[in-house]
N, C-alpha and C positions, 0 to 999 in steps of 0.2 A: 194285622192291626193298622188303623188308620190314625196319624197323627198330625195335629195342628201344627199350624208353620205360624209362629210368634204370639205375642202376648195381646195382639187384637182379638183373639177366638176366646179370649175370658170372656167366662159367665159367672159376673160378681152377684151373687146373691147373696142373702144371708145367712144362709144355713151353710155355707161352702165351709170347709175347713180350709183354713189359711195355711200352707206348709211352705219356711222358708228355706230358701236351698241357697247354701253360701259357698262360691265357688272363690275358691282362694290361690291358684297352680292353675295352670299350664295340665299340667294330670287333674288335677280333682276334674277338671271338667269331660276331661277326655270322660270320667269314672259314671258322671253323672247326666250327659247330655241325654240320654235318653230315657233314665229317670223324670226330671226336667217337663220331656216332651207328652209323659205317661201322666204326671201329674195334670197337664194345661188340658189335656185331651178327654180328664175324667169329670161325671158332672157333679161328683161331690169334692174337688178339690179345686183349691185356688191355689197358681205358682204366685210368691214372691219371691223375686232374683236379687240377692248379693253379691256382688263382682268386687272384689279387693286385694290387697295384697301385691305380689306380683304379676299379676294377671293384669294390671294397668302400665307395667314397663317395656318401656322399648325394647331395650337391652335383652330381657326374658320374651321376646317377642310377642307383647302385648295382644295375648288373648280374646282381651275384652274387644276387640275385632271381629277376629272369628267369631265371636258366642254373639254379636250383633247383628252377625251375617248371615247365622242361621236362622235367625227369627227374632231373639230374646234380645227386652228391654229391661236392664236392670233397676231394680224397687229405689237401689242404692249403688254406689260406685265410691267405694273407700281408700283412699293410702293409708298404708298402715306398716310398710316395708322401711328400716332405719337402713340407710347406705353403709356400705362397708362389708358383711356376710360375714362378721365375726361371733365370735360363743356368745360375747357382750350384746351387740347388734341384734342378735337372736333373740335374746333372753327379751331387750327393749323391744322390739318388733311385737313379739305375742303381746303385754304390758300392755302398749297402742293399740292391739287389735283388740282386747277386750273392752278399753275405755270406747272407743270407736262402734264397734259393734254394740254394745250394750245402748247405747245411742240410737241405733240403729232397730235394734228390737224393740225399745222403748216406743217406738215412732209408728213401724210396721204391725206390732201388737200380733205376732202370728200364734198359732194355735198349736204351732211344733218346727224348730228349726232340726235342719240334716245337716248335718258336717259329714266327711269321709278322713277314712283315714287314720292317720298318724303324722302328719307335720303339727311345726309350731303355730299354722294359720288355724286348725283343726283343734287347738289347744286352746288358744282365743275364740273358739265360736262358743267352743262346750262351758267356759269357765261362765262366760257372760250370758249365754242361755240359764244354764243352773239356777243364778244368783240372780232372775228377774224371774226364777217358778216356770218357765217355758220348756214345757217338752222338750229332752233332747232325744234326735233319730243319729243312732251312727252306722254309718255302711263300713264296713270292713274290719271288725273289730277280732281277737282272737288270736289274729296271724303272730308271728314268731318271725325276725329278725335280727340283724345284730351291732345296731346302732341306737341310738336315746330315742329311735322313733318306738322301739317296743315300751320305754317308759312311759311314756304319750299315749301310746295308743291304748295301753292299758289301764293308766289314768283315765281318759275318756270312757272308758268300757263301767268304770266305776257312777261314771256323774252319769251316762246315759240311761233313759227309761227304755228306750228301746232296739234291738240289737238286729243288724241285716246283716250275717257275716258271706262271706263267699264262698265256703267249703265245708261239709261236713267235721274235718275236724276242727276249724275254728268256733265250729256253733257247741261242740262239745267243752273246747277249753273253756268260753265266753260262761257256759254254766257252772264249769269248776270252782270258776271266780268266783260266784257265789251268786248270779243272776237268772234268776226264777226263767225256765225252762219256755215256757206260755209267750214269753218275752222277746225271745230269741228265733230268729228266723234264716232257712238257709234257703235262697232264692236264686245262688250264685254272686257271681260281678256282673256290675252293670253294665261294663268295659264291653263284656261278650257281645252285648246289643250291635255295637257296632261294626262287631265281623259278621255279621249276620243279614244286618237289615241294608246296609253300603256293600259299595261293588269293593270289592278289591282288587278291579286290574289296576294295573300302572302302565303310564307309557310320560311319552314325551310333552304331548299338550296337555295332559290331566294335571304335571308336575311342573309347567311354567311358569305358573304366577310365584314362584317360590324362584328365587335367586341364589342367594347362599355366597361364599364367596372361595376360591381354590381353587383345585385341576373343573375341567371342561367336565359335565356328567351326563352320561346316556341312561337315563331310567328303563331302557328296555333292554339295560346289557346285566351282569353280573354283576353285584355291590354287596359290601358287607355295610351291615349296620352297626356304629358306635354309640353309645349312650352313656357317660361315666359321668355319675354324681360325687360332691364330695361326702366324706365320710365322717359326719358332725364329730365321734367318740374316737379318731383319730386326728382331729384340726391339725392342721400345717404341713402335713402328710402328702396332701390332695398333689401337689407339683411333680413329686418323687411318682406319685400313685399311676399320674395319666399318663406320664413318658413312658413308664413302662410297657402300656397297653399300646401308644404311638408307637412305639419302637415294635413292638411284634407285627402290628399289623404293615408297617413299613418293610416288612418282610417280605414282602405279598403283592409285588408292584404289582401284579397283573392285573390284579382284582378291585374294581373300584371303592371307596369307602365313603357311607355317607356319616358326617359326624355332626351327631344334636348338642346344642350347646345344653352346659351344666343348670342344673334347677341353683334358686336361691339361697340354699341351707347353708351356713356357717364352711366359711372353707373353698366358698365359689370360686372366689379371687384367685386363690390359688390351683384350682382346676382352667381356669379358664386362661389364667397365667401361661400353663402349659401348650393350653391350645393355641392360643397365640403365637408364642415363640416357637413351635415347630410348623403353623403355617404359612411364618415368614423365611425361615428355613428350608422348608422341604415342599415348596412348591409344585417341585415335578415328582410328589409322590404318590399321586391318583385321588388324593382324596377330597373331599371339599364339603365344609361346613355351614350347616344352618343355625336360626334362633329358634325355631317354632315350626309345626305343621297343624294344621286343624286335626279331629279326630281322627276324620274318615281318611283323611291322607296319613295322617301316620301309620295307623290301621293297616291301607295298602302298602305302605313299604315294611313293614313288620313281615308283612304276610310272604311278600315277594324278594328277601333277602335271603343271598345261602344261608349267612350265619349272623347272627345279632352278639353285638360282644359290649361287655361291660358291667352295669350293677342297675339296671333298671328293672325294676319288678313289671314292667310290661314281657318282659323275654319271659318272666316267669308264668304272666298269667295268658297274654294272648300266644305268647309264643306255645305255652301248651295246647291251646285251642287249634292252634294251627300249624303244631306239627312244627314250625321254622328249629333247626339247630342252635343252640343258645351256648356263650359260655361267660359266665358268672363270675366276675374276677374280686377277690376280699371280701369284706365281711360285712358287707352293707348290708346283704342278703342272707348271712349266717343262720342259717337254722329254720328258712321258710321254706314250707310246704312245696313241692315241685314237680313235674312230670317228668318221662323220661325225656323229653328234649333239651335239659340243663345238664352241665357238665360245669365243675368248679377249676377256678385257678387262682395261683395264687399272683402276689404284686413282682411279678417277677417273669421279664420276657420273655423270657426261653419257654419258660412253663406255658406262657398265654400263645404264642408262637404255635408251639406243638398242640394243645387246646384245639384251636381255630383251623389249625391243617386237618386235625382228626375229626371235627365238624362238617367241614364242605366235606371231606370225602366221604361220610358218610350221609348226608343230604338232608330229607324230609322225614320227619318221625310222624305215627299215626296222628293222626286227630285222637286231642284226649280233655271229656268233657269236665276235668278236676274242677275246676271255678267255675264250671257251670254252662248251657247251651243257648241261649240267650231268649229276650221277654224278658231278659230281668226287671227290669223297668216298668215295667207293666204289670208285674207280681206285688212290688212293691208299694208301688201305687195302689193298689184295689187292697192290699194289706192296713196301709193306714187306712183308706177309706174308713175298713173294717173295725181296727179298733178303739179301744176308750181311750183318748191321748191325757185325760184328769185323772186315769187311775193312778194312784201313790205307790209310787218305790217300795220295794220293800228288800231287805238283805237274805239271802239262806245262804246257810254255810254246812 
């Protein structure tokens, strides 16, 4: 499949359906960039881009970069993120993003907005779509976890008309709920697109533009991968949580560690706290920290790590795709869907210790297509094409 490179390849006509795609994370876009490109590339669909939230901060390494670099010109570019990443802060953040966004739909006038997900940015798209009658599309609906994103996300599942889930048994629960069957679509994750359609080697000059700060790192040698979020339905937790996982893998001088810094959810401060205070400490402990990677680089070091350790539901979805040894520490991830390449631990180093030992030693697990083989992006697209985005709601139970 052939795809256009930026929003100068629009062909605005009149009959185009306008579908707004609101990237709000650092991940939602990793989720959606190829969606995105499936939409700009089709000649009955028009992209409008929403870029907000965190995806405009430094600190979360300012996405809206990357998403400029591949092509796309945001319709809109919103702050809507309250400083601080408390429960409080949280709750105001979505507030903002609704008044903000509705604003924003108001102007754009689209004919179906797409949220992903299950964050608080994701909860402000849906609320403020609903309540101006604009189609809502949600990607990822179904899934099972074990933090207030399953409240969210199940919330959204309710106000959406239309449902993309990633896996056959999400498309099953999503009708449980009580969402008409016609409705509900399983095309995979969009995420897949990107191990498929991008190279995934890694080396040295693929990975230069990116600095990070900590021990010296060779992308052509061995590294594990870190990624630990905080735990919204644990808050104040997050400091205690990430030393633990520090401490295991400090176990392991041999082996290089690449560490992403924490998303913006309630509790940041306190994960990020941790990461701080043991990179000014444990300098000569191999490892070394970034803010952000583009998709397609994240992509390749997923792909190309012994072991990925922490609570990012990438371990769960790409890492299945690609086979990488995963392990899963707490409950961020409680109860979602997994392939054999996850293995659970708890907040406790010894445990995540011996985890991560029994991972590299056992290496690459098959290729497993659970979330899907990828074209997601390109199913989806010619799916709205396809249908009536006026048809009314309706409840079955």
């Amino acid at each position: 499949m052939k795809f256009n490179n930026g929003n100068s390849f629009k062909k605005l006509t009149m009959n185009k359906k306008k579908i707004c795609v609101v990237v709000a994370s650092r991940a939602n876009y990793g989720r959606v960039k190829y969606l995105m490109k499936a939409i700009q590339a089709h000649d009955e669909l028009e992209l409008q881009l929403i870029v907000g939230a965190s995806t405009l901060l430094a600190r979360f390494g300012k996405a809206i970069d990357i998403i400029k670099e591949d092509g796309f010109t945001p319709d809109r570019s919103i702050h809507y993120v309250v400083e601080g990443e408390t429960l409080l802060t949280q709750a105001k953040s979505t507030g903002i993003g609704i008044v903000e966004l509705s604003t924003a739909f108001d102007d754009l006038k689209p004919d179906a907005v797409v949220t992903v997900a299950d964050r608080f940015e994701t909860n402000a798209t849906a609320v403020a779509a609903t309540y101006l009658n604009i189609p809502l599309i949600h990607l990822q609906g179904g899934e099972v976890s074990g933090n207030i994103d399953d409240r969210v996300r199940h919330a959204i599942t309710k106000l959406a008309d239309f449902h993309f889930v990633a896996s056959e048994e999400s498309r099953k629960r999503v009708i449980r709920m009580g969402e008409e069957p016609e409705t509900v679509f399983n095309y995979g994750c969009p995420s897949m697109d990107v191990l498929v359609y991008d190279s995934l080697e890694i080396n040295n000059d693929i990975m230069a533009r990116y600095t990070g700060v900590g021990s010296q790192i060779d992308w052509e040698k061995d590294y594990i991968l870190m990624v630990q979020h905080p735990v919204t339905t644990s808050y104040g937790e997050g400091f205690f949580q990430v030393n633990q996982t520090l401490d295991a893998l400090s176990r392991l001088p041999e082996i290089q560690k690449i560490v992403l810094w924490p998303n913006v959810d309630a509790g940041s401060d306190d994960v990020s706290k941790g990461l701080r205070v043991f990179r000014e400490e444990s300098r000569d402990k191999n490892f070394r920290f970034f803010k952000n990677f583009s998709p397609e680089d994240y992509a390749r070091i997923v792909a190309n790590a012994k072991c990925c350790v922490g609570n990012s539901s990438s371990f769960i979805r790409e890492g299945c795709f690609l086979g990488v040894p995963s392990v899963i520490i707490g409950n961020r991830q409680k109860g979602r869907e997994h392939g054999k390449n996850v293995i659970h631990a708890d907040y406790d180093a010894n445990d995540i210790f011996n985890k991560v030992s029994g991972q590299l030693k056992h290496g690459k697990y098959d290729h497993d297509p659970l979330f899907g083989s990828g074209d997601t992006g390109t199913a989806i697209a010619d799916e709205l094409a396809r249908i009536d985005l006026k048809r009314l709601k309706r409840l079955t139970f």
